[in-house]
PyMOL Python script that loads the backbone (N, CA, C, O; Angstrom):
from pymol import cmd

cmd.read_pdbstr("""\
ATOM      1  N   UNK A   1       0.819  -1.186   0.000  1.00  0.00           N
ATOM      2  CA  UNK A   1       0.000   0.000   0.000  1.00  0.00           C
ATOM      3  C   UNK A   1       0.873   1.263   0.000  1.00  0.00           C
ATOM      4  O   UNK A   1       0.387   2.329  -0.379  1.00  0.00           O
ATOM      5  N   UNK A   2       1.847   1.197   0.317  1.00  0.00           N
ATOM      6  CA  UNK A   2       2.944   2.167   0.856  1.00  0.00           C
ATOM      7  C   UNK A   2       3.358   2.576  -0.279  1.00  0.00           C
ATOM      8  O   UNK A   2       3.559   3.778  -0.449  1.00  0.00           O
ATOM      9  N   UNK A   3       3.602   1.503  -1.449  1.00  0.00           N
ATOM     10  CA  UNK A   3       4.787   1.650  -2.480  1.00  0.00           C
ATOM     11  C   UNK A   3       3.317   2.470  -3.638  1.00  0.00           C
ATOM     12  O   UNK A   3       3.548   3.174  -4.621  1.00  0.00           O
ATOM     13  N   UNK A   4       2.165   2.162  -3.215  1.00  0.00           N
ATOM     14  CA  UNK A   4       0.732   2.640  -4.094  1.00  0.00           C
ATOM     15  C   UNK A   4       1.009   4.390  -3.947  1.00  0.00           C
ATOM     16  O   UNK A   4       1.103   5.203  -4.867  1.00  0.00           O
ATOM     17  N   UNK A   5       1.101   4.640  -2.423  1.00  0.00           N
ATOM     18  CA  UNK A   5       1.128   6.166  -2.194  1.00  0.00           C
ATOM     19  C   UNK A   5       2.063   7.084  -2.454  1.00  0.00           C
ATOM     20  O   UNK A   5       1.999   8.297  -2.653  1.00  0.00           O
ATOM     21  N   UNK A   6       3.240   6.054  -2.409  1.00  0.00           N
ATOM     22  CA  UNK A   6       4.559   7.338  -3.246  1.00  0.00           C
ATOM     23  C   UNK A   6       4.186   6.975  -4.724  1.00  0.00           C
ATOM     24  O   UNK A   6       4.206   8.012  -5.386  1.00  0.00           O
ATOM     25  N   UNK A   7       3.878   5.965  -5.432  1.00  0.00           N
ATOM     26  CA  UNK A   7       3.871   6.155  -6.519  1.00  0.00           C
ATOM     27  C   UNK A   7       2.948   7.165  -7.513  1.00  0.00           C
ATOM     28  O   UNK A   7       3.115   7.562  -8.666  1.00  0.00           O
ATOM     29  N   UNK A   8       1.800   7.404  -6.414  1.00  0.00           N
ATOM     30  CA  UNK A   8       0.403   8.203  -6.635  1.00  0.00           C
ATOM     31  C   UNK A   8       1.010   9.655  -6.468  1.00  0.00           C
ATOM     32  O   UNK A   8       1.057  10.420  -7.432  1.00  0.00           O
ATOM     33  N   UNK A   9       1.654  10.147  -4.722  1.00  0.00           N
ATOM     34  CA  UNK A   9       2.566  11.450  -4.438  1.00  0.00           C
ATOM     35  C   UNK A   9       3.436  11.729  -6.287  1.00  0.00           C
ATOM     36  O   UNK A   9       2.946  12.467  -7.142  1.00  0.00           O
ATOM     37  N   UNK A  10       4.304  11.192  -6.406  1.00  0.00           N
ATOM     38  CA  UNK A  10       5.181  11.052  -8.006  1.00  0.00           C
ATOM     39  C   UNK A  10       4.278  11.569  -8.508  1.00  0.00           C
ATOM     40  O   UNK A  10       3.917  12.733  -8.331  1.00  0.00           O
ATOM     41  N   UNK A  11       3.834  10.829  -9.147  1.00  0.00           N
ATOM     42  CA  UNK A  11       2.528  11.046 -10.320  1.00  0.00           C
ATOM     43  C   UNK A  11       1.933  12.441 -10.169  1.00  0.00           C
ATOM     44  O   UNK A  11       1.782  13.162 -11.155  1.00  0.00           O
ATOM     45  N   UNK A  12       1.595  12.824  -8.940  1.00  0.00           N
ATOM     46  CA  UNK A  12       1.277  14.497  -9.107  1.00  0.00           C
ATOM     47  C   UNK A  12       2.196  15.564  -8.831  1.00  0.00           C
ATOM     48  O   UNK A  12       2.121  16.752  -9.143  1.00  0.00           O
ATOM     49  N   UNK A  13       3.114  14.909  -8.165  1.00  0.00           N
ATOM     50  CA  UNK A  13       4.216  15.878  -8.272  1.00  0.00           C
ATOM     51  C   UNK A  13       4.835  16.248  -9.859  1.00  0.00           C
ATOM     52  O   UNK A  13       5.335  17.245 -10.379  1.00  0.00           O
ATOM     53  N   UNK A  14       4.494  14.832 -10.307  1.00  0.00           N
ATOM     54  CA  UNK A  14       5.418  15.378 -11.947  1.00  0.00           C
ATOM     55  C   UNK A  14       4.371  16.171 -12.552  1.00  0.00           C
ATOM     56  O   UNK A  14       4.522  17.292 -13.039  1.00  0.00           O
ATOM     57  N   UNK A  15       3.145  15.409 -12.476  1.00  0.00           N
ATOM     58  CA  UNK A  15       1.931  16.836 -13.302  1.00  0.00           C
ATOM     59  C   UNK A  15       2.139  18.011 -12.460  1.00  0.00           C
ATOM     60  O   UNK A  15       2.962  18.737 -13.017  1.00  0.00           O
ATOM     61  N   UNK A  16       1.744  18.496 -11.370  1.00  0.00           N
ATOM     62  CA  UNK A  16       2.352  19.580 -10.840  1.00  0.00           C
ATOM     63  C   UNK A  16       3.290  20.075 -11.821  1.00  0.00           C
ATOM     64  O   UNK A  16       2.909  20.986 -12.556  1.00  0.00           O
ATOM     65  N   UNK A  17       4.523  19.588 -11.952  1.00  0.00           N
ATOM     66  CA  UNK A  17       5.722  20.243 -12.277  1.00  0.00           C
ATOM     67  C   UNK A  17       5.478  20.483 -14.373  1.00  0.00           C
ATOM     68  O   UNK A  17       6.042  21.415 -14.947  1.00  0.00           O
ATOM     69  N   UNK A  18       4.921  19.851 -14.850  1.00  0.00           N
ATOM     70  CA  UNK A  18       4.654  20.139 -16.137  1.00  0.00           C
ATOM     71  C   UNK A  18       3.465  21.510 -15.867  1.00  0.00           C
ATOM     72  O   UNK A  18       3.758  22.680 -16.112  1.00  0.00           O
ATOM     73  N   UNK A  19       2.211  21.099 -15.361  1.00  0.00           N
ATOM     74  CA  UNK A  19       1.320  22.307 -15.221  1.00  0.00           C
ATOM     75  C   UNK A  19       2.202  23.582 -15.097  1.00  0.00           C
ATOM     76  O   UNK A  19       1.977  24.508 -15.876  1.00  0.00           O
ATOM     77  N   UNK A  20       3.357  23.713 -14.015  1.00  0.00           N
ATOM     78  CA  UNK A  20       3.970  24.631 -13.823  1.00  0.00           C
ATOM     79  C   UNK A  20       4.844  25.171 -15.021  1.00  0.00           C
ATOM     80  O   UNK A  20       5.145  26.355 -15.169  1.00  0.00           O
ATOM     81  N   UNK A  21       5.199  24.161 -15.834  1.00  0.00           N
ATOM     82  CA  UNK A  21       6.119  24.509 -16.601  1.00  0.00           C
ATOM     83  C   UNK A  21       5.384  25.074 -17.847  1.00  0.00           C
ATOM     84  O   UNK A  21       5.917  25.898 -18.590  1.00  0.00           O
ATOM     85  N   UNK A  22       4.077  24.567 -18.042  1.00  0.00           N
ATOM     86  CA  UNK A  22       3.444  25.152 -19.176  1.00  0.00           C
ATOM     87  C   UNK A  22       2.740  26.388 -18.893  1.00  0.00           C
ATOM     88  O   UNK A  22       2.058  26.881 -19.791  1.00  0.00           O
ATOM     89  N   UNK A  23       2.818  26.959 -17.745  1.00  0.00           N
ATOM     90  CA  UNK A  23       2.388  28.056 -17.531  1.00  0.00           C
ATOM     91  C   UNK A  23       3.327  28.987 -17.533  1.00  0.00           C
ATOM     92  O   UNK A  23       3.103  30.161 -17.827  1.00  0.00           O
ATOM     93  N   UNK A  24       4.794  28.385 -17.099  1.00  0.00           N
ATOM     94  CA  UNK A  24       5.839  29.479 -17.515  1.00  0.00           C
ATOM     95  C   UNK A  24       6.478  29.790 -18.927  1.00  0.00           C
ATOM     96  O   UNK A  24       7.216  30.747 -19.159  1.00  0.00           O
ATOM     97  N   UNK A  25       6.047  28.762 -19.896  1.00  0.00           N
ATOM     98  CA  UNK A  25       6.333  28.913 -21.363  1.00  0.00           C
ATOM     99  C   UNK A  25       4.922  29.802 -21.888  1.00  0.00           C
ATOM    100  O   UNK A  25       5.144  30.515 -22.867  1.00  0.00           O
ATOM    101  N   UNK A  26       3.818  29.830 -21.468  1.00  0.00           N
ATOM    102  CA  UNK A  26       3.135  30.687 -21.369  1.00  0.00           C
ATOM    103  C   UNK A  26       3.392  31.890 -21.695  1.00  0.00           C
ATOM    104  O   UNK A  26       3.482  32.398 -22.813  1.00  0.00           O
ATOM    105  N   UNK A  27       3.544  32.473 -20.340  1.00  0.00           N
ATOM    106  CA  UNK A  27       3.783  33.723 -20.009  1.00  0.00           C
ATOM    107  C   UNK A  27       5.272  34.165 -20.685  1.00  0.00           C
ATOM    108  O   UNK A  27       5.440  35.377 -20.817  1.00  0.00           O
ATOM    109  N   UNK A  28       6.417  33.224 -21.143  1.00  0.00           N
ATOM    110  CA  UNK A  28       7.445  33.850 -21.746  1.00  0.00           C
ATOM    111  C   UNK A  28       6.517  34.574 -23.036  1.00  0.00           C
ATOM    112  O   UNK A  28       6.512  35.731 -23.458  1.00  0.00           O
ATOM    113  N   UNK A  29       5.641  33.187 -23.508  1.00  0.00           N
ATOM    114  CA  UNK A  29       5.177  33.951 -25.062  1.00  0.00           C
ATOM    115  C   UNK A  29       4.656  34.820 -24.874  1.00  0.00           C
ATOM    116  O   UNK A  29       5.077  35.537 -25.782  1.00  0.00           O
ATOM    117  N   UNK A  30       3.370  35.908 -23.849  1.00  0.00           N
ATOM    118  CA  UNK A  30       3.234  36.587 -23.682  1.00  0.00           C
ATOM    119  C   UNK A  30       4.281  37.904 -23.762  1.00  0.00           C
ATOM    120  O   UNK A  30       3.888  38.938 -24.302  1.00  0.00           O
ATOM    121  N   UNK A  31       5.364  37.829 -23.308  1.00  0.00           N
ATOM    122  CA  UNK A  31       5.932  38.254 -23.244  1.00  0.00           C
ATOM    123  C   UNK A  31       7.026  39.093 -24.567  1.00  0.00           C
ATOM    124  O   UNK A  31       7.388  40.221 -24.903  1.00  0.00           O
ATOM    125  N   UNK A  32       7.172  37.858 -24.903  1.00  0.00           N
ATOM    126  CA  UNK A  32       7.594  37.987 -26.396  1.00  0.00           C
ATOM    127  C   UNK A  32       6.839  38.643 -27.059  1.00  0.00           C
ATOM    128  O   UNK A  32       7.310  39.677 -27.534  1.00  0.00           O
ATOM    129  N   UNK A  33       5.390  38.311 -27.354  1.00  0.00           N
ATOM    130  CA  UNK A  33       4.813  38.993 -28.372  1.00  0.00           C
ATOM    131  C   UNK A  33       4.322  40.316 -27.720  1.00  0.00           C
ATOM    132  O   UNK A  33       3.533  40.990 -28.382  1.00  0.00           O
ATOM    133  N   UNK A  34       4.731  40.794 -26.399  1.00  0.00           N
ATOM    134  CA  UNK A  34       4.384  42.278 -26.233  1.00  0.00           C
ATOM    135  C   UNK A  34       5.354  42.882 -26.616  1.00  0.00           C
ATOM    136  O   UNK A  34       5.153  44.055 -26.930  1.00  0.00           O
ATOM    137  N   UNK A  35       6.511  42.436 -26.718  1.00  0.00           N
ATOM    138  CA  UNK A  35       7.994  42.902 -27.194  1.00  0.00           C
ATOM    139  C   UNK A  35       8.996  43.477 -25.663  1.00  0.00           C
ATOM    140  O   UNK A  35       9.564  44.526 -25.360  1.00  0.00           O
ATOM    141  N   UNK A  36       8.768  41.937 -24.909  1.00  0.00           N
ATOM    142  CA  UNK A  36       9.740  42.170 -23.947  1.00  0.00           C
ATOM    143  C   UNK A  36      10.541  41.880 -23.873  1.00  0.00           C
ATOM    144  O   UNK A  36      11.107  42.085 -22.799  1.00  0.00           O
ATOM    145  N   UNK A  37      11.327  41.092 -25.054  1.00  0.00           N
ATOM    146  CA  UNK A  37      12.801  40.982 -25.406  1.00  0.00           C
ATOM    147  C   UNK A  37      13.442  41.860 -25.700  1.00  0.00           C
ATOM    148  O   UNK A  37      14.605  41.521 -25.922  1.00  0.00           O
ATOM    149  N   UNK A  38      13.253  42.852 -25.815  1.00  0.00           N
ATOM    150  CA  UNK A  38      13.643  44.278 -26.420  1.00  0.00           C
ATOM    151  C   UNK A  38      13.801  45.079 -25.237  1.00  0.00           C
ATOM    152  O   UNK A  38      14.763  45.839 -25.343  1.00  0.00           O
ATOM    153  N   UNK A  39      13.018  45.193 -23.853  1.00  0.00           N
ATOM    154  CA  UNK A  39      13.185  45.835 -23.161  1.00  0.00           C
ATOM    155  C   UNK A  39      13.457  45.150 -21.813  1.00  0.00           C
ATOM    156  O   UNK A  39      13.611  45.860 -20.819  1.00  0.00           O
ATOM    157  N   UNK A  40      13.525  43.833 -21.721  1.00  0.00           N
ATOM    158  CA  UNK A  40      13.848  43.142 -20.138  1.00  0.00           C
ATOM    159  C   UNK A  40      14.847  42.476 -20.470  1.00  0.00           C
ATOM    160  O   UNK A  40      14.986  42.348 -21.686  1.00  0.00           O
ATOM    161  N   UNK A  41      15.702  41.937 -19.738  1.00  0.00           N
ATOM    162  CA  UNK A  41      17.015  41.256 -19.618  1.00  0.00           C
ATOM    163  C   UNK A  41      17.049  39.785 -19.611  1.00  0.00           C
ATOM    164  O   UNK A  41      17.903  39.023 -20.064  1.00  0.00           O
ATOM    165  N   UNK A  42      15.373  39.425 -18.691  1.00  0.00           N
ATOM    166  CA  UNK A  42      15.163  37.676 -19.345  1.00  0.00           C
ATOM    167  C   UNK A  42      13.948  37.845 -19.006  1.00  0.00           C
ATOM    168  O   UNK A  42      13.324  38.873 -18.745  1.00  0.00           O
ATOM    169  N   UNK A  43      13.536  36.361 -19.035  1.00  0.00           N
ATOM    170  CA  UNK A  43      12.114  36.596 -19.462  1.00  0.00           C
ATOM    171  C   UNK A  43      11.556  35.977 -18.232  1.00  0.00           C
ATOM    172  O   UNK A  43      12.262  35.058 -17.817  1.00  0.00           O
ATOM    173  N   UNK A  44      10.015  36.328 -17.219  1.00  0.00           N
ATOM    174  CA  UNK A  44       9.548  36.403 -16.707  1.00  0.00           C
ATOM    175  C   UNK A  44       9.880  35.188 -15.933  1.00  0.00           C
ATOM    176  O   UNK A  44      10.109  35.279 -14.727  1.00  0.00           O
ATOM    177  N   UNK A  45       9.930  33.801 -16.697  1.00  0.00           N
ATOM    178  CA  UNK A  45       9.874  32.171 -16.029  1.00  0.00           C
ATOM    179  C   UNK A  45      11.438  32.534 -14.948  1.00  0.00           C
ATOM    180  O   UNK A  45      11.447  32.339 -13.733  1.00  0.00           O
ATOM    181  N   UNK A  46      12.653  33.086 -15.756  1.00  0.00           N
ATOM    182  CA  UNK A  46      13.643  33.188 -15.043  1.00  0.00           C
ATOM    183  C   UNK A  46      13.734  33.922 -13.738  1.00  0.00           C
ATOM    184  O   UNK A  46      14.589  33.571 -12.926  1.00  0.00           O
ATOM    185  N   UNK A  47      13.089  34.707 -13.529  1.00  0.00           N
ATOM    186  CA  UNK A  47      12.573  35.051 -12.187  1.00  0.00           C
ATOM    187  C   UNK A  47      12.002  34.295 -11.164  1.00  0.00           C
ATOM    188  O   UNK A  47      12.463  34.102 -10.039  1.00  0.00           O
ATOM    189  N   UNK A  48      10.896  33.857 -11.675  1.00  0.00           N
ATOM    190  CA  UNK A  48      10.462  32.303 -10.861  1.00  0.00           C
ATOM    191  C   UNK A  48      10.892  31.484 -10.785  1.00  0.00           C
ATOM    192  O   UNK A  48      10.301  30.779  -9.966  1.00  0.00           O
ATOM    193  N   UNK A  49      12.178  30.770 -11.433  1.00  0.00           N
ATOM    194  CA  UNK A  49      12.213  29.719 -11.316  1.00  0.00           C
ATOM    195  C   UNK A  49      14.158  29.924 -10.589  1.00  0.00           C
ATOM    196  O   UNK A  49      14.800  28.937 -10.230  1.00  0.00           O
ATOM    197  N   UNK A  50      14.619  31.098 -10.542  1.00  0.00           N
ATOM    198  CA  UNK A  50      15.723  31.885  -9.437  1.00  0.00           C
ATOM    199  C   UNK A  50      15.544  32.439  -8.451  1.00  0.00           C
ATOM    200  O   UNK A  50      14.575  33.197  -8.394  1.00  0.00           O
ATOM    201  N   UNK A  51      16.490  32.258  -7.183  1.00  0.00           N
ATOM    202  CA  UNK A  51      16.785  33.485  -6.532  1.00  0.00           C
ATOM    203  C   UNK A  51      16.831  34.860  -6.574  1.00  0.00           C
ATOM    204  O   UNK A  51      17.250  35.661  -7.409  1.00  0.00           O
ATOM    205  N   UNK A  52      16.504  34.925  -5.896  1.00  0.00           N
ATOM    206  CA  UNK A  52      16.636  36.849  -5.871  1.00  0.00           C
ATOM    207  C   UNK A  52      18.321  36.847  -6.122  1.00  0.00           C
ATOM    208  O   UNK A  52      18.974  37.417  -6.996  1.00  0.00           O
ATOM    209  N   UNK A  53      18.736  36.016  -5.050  1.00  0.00           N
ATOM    210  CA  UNK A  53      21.195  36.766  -5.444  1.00  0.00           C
ATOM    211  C   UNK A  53      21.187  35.861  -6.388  1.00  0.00           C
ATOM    212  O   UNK A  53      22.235  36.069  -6.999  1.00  0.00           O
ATOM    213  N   UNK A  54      20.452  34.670  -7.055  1.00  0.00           N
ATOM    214  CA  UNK A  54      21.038  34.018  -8.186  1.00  0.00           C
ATOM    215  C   UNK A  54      20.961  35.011  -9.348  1.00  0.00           C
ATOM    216  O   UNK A  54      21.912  35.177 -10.111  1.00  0.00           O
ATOM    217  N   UNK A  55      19.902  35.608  -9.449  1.00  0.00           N
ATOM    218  CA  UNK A  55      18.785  36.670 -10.591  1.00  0.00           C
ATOM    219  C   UNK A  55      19.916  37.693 -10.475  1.00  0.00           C
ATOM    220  O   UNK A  55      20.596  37.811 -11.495  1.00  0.00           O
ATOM    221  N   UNK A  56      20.191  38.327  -9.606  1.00  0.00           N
ATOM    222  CA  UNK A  56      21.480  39.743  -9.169  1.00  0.00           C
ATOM    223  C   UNK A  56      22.627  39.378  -9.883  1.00  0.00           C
ATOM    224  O   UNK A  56      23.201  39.999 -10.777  1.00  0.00           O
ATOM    225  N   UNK A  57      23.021  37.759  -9.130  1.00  0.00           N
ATOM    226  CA  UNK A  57      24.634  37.045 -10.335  1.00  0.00           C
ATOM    227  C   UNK A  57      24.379  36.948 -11.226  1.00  0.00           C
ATOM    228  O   UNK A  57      25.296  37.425 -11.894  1.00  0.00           O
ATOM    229  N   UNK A  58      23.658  36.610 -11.819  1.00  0.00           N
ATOM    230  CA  UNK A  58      23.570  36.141 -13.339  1.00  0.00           C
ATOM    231  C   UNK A  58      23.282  37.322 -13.864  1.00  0.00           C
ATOM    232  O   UNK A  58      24.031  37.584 -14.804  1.00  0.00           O
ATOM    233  N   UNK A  59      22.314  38.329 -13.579  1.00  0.00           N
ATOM    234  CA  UNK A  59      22.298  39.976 -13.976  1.00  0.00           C
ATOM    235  C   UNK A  59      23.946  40.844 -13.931  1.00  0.00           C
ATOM    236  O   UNK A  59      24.670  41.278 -14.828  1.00  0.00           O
ATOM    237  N   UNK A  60      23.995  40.833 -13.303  1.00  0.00           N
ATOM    238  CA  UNK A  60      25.553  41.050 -13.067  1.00  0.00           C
ATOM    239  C   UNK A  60      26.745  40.683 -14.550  1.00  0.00           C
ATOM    240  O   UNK A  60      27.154  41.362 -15.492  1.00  0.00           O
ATOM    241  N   UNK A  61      26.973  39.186 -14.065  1.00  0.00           N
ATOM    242  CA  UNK A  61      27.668  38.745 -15.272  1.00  0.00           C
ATOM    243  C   UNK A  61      27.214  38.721 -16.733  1.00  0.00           C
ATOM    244  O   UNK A  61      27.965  38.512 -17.687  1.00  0.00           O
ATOM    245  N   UNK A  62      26.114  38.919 -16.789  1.00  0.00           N
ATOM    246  CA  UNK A  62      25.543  39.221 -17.900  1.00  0.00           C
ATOM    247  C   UNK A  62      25.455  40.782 -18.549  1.00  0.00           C
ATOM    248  O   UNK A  62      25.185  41.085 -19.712  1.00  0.00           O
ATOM    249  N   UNK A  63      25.703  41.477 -17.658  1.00  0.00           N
ATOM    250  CA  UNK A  63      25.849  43.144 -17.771  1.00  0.00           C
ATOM    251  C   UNK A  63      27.504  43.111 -18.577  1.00  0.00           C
ATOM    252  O   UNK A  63      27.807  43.447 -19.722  1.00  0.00           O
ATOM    253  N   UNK A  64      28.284  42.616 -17.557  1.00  0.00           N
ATOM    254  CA  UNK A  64      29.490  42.525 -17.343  1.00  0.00           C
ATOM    255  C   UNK A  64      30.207  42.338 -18.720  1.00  0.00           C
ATOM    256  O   UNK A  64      31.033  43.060 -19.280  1.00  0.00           O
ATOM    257  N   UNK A  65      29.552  40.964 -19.157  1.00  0.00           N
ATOM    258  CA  UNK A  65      29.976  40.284 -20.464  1.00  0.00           C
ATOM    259  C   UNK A  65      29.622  41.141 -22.104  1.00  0.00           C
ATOM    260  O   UNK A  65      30.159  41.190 -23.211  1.00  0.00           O
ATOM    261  N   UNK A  66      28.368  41.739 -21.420  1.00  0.00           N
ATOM    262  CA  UNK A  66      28.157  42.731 -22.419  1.00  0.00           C
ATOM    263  C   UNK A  66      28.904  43.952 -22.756  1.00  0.00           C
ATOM    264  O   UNK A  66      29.037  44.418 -23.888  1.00  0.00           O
ATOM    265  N   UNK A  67      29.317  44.363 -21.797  1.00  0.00           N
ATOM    266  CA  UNK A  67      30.193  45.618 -21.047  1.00  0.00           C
ATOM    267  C   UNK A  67      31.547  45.270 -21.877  1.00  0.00           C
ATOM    268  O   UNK A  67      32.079  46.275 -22.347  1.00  0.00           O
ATOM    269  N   UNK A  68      32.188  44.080 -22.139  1.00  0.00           N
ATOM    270  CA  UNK A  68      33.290  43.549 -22.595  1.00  0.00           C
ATOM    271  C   UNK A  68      32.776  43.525 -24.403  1.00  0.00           C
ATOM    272  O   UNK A  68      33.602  43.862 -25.251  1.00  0.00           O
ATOM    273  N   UNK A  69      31.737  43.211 -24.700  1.00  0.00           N
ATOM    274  CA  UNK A  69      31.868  43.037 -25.951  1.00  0.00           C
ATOM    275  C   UNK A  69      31.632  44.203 -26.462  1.00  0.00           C
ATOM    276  O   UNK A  69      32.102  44.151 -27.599  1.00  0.00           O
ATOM    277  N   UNK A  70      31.096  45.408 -26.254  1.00  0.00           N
ATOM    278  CA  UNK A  70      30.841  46.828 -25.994  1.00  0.00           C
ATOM    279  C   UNK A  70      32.040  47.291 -26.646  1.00  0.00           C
ATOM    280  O   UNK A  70      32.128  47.711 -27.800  1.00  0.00           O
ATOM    281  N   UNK A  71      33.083  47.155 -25.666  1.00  0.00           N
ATOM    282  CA  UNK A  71      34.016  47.833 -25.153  1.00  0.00           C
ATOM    283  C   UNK A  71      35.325  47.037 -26.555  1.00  0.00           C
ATOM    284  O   UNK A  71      36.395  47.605 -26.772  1.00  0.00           O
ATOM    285  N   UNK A  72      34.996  45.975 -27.165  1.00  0.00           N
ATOM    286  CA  UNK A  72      35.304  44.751 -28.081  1.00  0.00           C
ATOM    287  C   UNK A  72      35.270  45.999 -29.379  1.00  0.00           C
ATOM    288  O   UNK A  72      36.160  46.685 -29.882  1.00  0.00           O
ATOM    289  N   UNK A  73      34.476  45.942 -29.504  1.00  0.00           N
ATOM    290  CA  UNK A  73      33.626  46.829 -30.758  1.00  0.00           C
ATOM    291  C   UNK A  73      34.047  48.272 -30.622  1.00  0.00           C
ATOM    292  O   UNK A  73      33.845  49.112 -31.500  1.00  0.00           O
ATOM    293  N   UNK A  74      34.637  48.506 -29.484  1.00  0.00           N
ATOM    294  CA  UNK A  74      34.569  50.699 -29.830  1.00  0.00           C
ATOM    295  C   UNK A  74      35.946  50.262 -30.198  1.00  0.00           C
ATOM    296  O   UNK A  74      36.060  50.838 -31.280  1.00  0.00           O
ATOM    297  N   UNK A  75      37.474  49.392 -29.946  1.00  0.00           N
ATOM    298  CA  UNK A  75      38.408  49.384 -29.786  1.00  0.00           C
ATOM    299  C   UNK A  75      38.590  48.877 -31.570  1.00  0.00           C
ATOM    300  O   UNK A  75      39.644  48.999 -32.196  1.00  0.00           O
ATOM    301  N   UNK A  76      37.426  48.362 -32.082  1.00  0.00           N
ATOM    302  CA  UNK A  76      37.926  48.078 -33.544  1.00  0.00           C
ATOM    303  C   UNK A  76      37.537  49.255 -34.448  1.00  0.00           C
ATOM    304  O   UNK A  76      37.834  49.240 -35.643  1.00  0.00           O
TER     305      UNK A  76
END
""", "prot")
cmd.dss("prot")
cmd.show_as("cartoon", "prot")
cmd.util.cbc("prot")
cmd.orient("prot")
């Protein structure tokens, strides 16, 4: 009976985790087609699915790296 109830727990944990995931591919397309690739840095799911200091590092090095290829391009 035991091995019935984790296997049942599983089973909605993984739908859980697809429901979730199709709601965050969702809202990227939303996103996209308002034209928030153009004005945000990533797209909405990456927020939810990071830290606040992961979202800051990866904002960061991603500034950073840009900052270098920037800087790539005025020097040629």
């Amino acid at each position: 009976m035991a091995v019935i109830r984790k296997c049942n727990r599983m089973f909605r944990e993984t739908i859980q985790k697809l429901i979730l995931h199709r709601k965050l591919r969702q809202m990227d397309k939303w996103w996209y087609d308002m034209g928030g690739n153009s004005w945000g840095l990533f797209p909405p799911s990456f927020y939810y699915t990071h830290t606040e200091e992961e979202v800051e590092r990866i904002a960061a090095e991603t500034i950073a790296e840009i900052e270098k290829l920037i800087n790539r391009l005025k020097q040629k």
